[in-house]
MARMAR-465247 format. One line per field, with one value per residue: residue number from 1; x, y negated, z of N, C-alpha, C in turn. Coordinates in steps of 0.001 Angstrom, whole numbers, plus 500000, padded with zeros to 6 digits. Layout:
num NUM ...
neast X ...
nnorth Y ...
nup Z ...
caeast X ...
canorth Y ...
caup Z ...
ceast X ...
cnorth Y ...
cup Z ...
! end
This chain:
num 1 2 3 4 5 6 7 8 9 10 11 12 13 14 15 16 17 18 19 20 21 22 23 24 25 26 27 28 29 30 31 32 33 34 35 36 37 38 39 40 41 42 43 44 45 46 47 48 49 50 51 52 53 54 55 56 57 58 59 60 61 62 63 64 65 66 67 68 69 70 71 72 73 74 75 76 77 78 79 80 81 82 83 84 85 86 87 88 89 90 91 92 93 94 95 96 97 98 99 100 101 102 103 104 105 106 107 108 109 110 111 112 113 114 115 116 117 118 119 120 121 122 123 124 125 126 127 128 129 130 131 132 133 134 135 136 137 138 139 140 141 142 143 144 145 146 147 148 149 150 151 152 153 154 155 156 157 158 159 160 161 162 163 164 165 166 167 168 169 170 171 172 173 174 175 176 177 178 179 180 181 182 183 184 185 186 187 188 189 190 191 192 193 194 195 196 197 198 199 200 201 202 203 204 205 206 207 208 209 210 211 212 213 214 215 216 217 218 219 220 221 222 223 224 225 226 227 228 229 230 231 232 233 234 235 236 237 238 239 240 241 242 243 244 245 246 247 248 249 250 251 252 253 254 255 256 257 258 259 260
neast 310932 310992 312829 315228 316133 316579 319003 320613 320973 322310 324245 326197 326648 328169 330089 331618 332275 333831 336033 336720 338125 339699 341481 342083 343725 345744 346569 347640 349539 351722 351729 353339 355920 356689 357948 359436 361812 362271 363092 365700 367287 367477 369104 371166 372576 371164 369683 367930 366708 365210 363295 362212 360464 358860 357940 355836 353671 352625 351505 349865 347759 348510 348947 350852 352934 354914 355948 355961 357792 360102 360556 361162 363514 365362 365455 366522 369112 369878 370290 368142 366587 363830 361788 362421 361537 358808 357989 358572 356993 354264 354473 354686 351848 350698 351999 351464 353086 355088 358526 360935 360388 359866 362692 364353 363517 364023 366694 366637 365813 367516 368969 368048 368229 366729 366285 363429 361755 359651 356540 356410 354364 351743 350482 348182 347300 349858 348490 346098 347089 348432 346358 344365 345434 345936 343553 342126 339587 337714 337964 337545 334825 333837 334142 332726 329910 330058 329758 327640 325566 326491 325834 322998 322447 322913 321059 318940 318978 319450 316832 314973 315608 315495 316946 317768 320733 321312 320712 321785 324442 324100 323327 325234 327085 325889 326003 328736 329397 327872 329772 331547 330827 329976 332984 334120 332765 333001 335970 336087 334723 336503 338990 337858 337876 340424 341872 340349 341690 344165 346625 349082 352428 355130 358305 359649 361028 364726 365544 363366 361619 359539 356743 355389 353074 350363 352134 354702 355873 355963 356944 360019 359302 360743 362862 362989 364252 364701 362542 361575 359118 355664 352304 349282 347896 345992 344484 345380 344479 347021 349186 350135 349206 351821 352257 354233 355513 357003 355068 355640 354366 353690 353542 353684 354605 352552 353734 356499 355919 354697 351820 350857
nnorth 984853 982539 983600 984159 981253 980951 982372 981833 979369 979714 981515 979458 977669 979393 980136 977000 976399 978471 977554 975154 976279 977422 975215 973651 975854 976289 973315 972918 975231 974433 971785 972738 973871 971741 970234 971958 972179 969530 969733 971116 969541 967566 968909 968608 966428 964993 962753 960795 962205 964178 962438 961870 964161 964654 962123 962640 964213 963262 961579 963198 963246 964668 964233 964170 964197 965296 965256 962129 961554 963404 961730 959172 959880 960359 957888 956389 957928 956407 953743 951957 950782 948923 950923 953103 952302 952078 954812 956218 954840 955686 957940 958271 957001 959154 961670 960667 961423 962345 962886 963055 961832 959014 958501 958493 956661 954241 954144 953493 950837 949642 949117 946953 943201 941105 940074 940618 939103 939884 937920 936642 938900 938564 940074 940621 941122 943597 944893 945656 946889 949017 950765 950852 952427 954817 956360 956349 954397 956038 958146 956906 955733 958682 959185 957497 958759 960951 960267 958660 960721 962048 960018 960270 962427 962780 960759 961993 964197 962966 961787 963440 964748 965920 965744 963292 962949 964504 962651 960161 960925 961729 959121 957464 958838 958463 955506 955488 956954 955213 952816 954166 954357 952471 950648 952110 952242 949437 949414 950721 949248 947056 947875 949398 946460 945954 947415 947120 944703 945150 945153 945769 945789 946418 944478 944438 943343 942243 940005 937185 934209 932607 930984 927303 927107 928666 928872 928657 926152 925165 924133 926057 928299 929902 932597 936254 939484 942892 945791 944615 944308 943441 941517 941318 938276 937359 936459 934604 935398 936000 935855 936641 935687 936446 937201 937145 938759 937189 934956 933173 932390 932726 932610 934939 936156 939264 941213 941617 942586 946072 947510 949274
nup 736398 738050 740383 738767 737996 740817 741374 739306 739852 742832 741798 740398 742798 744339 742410 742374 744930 745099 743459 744595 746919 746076 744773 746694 748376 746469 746248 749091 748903 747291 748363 750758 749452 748406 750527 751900 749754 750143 752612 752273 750215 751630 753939 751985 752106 750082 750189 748890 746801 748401 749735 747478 746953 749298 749097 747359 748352 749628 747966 747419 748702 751468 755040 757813 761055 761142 758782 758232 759951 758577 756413 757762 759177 756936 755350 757002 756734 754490 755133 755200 756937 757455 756273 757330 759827 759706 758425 760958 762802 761713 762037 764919 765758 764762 766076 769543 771791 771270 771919 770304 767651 768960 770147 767927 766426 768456 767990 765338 765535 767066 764867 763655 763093 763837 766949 769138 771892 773910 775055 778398 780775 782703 786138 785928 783135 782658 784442 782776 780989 781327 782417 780188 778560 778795 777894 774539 772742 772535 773960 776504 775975 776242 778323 780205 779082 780370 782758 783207 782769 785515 787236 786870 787176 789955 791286 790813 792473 794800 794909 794931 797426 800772 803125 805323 805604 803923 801902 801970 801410 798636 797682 798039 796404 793540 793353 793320 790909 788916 789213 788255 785692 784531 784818 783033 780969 780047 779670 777135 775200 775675 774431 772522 770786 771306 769509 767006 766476 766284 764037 762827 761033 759334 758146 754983 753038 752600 753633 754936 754487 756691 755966 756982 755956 753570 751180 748811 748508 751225 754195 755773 758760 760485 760035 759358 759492 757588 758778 761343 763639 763139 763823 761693 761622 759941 756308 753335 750408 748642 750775 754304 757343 760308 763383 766089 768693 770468 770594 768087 764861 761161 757559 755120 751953 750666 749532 751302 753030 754968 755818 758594
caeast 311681 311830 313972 316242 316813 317208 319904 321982 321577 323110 325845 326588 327224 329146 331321 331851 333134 335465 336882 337196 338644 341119 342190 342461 344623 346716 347412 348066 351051 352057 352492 354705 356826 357117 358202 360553 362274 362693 364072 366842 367793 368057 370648 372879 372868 370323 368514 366912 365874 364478 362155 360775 360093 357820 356688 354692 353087 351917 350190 348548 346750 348673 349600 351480 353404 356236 356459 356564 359269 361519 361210 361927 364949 365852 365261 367687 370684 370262 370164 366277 365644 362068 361129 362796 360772 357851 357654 358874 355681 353624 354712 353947 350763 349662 352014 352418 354054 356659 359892 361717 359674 360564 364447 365117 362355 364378 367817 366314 365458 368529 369925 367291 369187 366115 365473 362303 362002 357825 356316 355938 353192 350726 350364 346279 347733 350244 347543 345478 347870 348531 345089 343381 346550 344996 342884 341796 338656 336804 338356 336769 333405 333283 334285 331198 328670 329666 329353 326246 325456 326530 325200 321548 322210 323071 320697 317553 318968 318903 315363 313730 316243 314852 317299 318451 322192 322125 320097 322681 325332 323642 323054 326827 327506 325199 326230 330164 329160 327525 330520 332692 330149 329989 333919 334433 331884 334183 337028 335333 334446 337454 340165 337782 338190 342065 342096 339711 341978 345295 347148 350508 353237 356789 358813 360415 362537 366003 365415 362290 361587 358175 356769 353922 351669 350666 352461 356237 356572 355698 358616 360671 359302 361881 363214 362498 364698 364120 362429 360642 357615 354975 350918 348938 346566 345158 344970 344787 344887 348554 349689 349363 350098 351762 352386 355778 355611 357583 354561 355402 353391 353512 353148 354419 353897 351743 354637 357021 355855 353372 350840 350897
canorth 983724 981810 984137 984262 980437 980524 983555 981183 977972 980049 981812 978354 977073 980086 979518 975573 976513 979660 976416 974365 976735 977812 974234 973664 976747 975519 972159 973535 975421 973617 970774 973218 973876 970479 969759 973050 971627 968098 969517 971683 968679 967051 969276 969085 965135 964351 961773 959637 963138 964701 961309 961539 965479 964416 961225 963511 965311 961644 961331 964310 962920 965270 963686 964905 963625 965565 964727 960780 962278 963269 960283 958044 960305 960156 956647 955844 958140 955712 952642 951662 949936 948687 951996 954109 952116 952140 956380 956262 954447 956181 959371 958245 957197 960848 962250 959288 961500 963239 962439 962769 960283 957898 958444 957910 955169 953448 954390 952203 949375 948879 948637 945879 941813 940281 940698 939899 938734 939570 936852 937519 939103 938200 940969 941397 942056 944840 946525 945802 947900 950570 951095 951471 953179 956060 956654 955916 953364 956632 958856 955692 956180 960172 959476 956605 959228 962163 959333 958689 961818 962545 958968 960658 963910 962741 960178 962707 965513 961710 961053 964834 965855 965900 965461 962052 963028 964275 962008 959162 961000 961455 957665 957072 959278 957998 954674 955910 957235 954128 951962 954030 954477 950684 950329 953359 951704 948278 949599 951237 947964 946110 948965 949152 945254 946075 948782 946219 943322 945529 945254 945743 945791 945952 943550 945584 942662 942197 938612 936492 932746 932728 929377 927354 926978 930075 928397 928722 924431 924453 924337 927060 927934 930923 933580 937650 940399 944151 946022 943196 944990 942193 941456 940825 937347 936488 936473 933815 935734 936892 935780 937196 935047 937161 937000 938008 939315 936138 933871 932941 932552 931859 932782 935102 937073 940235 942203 941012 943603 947036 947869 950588
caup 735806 738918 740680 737852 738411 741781 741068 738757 741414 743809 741285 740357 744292 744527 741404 742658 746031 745186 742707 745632 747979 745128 744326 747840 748713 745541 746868 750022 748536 746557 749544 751301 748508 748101 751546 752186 748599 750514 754036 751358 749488 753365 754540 751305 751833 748978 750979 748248 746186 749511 749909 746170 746823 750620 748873 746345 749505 750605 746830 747369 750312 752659 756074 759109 762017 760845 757353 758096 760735 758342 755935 758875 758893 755248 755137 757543 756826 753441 756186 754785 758320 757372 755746 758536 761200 758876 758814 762761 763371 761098 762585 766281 765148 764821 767826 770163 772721 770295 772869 769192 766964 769753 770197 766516 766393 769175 767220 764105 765855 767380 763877 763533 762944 764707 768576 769301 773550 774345 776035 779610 781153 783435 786933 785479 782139 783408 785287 781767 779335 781957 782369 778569 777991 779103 777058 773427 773174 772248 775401 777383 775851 776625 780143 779993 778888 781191 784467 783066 782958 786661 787337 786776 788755 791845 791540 790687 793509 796118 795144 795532 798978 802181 804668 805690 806077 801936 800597 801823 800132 797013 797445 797812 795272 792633 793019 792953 789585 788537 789200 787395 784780 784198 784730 781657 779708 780020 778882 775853 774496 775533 773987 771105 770601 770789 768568 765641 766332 766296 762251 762635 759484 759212 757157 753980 752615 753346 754550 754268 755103 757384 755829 758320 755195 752765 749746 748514 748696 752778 755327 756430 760099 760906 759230 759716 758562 757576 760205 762295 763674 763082 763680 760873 761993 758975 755029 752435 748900 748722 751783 755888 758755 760832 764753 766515 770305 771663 770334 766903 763851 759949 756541 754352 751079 750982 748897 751705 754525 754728 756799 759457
ceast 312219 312769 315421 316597 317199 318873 320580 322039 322746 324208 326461 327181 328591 330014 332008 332697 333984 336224 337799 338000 340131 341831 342916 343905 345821 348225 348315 349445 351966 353048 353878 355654 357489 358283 359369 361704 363116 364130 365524 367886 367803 369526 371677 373022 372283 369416 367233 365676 364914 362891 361338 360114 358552 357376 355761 353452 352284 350957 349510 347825 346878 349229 350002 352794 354572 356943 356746 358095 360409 361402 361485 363195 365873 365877 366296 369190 370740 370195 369238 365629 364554 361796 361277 361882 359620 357377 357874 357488 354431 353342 354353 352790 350005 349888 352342 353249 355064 358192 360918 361775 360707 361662 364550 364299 363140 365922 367805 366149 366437 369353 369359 368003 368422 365543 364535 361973 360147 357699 356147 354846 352599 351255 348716 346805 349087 349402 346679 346066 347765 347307 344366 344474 346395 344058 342479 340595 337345 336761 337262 334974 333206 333119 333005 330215 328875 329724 328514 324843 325039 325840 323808 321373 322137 321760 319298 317775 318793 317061 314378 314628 315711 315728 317743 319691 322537 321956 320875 323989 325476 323713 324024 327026 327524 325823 327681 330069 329071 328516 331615 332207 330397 331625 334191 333902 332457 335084 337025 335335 335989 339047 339500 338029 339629 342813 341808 340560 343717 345963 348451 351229 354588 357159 359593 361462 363667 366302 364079 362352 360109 358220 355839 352991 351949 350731 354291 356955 356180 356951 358489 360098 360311 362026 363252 363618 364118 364133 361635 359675 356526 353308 350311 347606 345539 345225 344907 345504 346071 349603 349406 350109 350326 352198 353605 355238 356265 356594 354624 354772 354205 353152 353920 354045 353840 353131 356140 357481 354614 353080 350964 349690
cnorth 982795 982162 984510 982580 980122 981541 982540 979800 978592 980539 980540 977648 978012 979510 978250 976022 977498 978434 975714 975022 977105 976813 973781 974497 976213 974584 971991 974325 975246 972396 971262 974108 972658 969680 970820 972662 970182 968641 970839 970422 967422 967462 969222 967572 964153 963575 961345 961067 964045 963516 961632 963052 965118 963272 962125 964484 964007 961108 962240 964234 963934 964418 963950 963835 963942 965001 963023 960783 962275 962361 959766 958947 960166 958532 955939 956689 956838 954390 951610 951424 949823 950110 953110 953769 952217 953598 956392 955965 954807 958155 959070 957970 958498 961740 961089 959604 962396 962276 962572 961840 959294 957478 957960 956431 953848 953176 953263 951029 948418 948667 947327 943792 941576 940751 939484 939726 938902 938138 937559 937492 938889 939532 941650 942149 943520 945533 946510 947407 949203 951249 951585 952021 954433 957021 955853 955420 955117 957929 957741 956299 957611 959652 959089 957572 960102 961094 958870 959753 961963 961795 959465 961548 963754 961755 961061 963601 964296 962043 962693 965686 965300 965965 964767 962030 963348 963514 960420 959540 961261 960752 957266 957293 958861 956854 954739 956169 956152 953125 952515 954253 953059 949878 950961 952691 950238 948415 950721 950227 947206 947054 948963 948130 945044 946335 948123 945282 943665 945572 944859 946217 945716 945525 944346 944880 942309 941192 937929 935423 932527 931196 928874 926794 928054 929133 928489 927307 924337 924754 925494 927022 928796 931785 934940 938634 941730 944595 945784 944006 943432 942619 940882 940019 937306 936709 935481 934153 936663 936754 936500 936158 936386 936504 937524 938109 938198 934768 933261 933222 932163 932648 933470 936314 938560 941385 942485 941900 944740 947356 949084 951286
cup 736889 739664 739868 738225 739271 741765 740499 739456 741918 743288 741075 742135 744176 743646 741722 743537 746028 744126 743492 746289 747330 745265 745818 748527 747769 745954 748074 749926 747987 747449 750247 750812 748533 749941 752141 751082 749365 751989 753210 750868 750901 753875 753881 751306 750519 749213 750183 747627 747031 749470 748638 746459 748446 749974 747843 746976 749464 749457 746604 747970 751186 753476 757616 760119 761295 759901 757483 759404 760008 757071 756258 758469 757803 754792 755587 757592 755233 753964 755184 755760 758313 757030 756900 760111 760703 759051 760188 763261 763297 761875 764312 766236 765464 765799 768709 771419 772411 771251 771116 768502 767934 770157 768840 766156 767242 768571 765911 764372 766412 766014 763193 763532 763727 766079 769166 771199 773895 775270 777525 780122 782372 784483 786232 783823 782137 783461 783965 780518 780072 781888 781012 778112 777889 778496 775730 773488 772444 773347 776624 777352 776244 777870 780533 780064 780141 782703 784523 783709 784827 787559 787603 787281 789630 792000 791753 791785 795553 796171 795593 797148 799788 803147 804001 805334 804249 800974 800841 801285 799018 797029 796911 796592 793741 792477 792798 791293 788656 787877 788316 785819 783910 783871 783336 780557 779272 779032 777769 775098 774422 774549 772743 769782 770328 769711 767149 765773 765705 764426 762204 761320 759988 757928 756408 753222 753510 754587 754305 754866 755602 756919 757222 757441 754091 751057 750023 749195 750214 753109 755828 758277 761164 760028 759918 758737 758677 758939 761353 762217 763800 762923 762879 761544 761115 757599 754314 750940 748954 749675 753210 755904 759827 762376 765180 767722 770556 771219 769033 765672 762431 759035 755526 753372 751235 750606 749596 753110 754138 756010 757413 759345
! end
C-alpha cells in the first residue's frame, strides 16, 4: 500500500512538470509568433500594429534586449520620443554595449526639445565613473573574494617558506593582494550604493510644469518635455521629485513619467 502511494506522489510530480514544461514550450512559441508577426507588420509600415503584437510578448513576462530594440524603433518612426527613449534604455539595460541600441538611442535624443548641460565634474569624480565603470557592484565583489582568496595563499606559502629571498616576496605579494583586496571590496560597496540610489524615468508627457511643491496650486519651477531622461529623488503619494543632470529639482505627477 505504501509503495502504491509513493508510485502516485511521484506520477503526480511527473504529470505537474510535463504541464509545466508544455505550458512553457507553448508560451515560448507562441512569443515568437508574436514577435515574427510584429517585425512583418514593421516592414509594411504598420508601426502602431507591430507595437500592440511585441507589447503582448512584454505581458507575457518575456524580455529581451532586442524586443525593447525594436519598440524603440517603432516608437519612433511614429515620433513617440519618450517611449522611443524609454525602449532605447530599456534595451541597453540588458546589452549596454549593443553599438546599435546606442546610435538610435542617440538619434532620439537629439529629437529631444530639452538640452540638458551636466554639471561639471570634479578630476576625483572622472577617475570615479571610469573606474566602477568597469565593473558591475557584483563584478567588484567577485574580484574582492578571489584577492581574498590569493590574499591567503601567498600569505600561508610566506609563513611555511624557508628562504629569506621568497618569503619577502610572498610578503610583497600578500600585501599587493591585500591592497587590492581592500580597494575591490571599496568599490563593491560604493557601486552598490550607486546602483540602490540610481531610479531613473523618462518624461512621457508632451509638456509638463515641474512645480517646487508636490501639489497642482505650488509655483511653476521649470518646465520638461517628452523624452527628458530624469532621476527619481523622492515620493510623496502621487507625486516624484525628480533631479535633472544640470542640478535641478521639483515635483511632478507619477502618471507624468515611467520608470526604467
Amino acid at each position: 500500500m505504501k509503495m502504491f502511494k509513493i508510485y502516485k506522489k511521484i506520477r503526480g510530480k511527473i504529470f505537474l512538470f510535463s504541464v509545466m514544461v508544455f505550458v512553457s514550450f507553448s508560451s515560448f512559441s507562441q512569443n515568437e509568433t508574436l514577435f515574427e508577426q510584429g517585425k512583418e507588420l514593421y516592414k509594411n509600415g504598420k508601426y502602431q500594429q507591430a507595437i500592440n503584437a511585441w507589447m503582448k510578448i512584454l505581458d507575457n513576462g518575456e524580455h529581451s534586449a532586442e524586443l525593447y530594440f525594436n519598440l524603440g524603433n517603432a516608437q519612433y518612426k511614429l515620433n513617440h520620443i519618450g517611449p522611443s527613449i524609454y525602449y532605447y534604455e530599456k534595451a541597453l539595460q540588458l546589452s549596454p554595449n549593443d553599438q546599435d541600441i546606442k546610435n538610435n538611442l542617440a538619434f532620439a535624443e537629439n529629437a529631444r526639445i530639452d538640452s540638458i548641460e551636466p554639471l561639471p565634474q570634479t578630476v576625483f569624480s572622472k577617475w570615479y565613473q571610469n573606474i566602477s565603470g568597469v565593473f558591475t557592484y557584483n563584478g567588484w565583489a567577485t574580484l574582492a573574494v578571489a584577492f581574498s582568496v590569493l590574499f591567503v595563499a601567498l600569505f600561508l606559502f610566506y609563513y611555511f617558506a624557508f628562504s629569506e629571498k621568497r618569503k619577502r616576496l610572498l610578503f610583497v605579494g600578500s600585501m599587493f593582494a591585500g591592497f587590492l583586496l581592500v580597494a575591490s571590496l571599496t568599490m563593491a560597496f560604493l557601486t552598490y550604493g550607486d546602483y540602490s540610489r540610481n531610479q531613473p524615468a523618462v518624461i512621457f508627457a508632451s509638456e509638463i510644469e515641474v512645480k517646487t511643491e508636490p501639489s497642482m496650486g505650488s509655483n511653476v519651477a521649470f518646465t520638461l518635455h517628452e523624452g527628458t531622461k530624469v532621476q527619481i529623488l523622492a515620493q510623496d503619494g502621487n507625486w516624484f521629485r525628480i533631479g535633472l543632470a544640470d542640478g535641478k529639482d521639483g515635483w511632478i505627477p507619477a502618471t507624468d513619467l515611467k520608470q526604467l
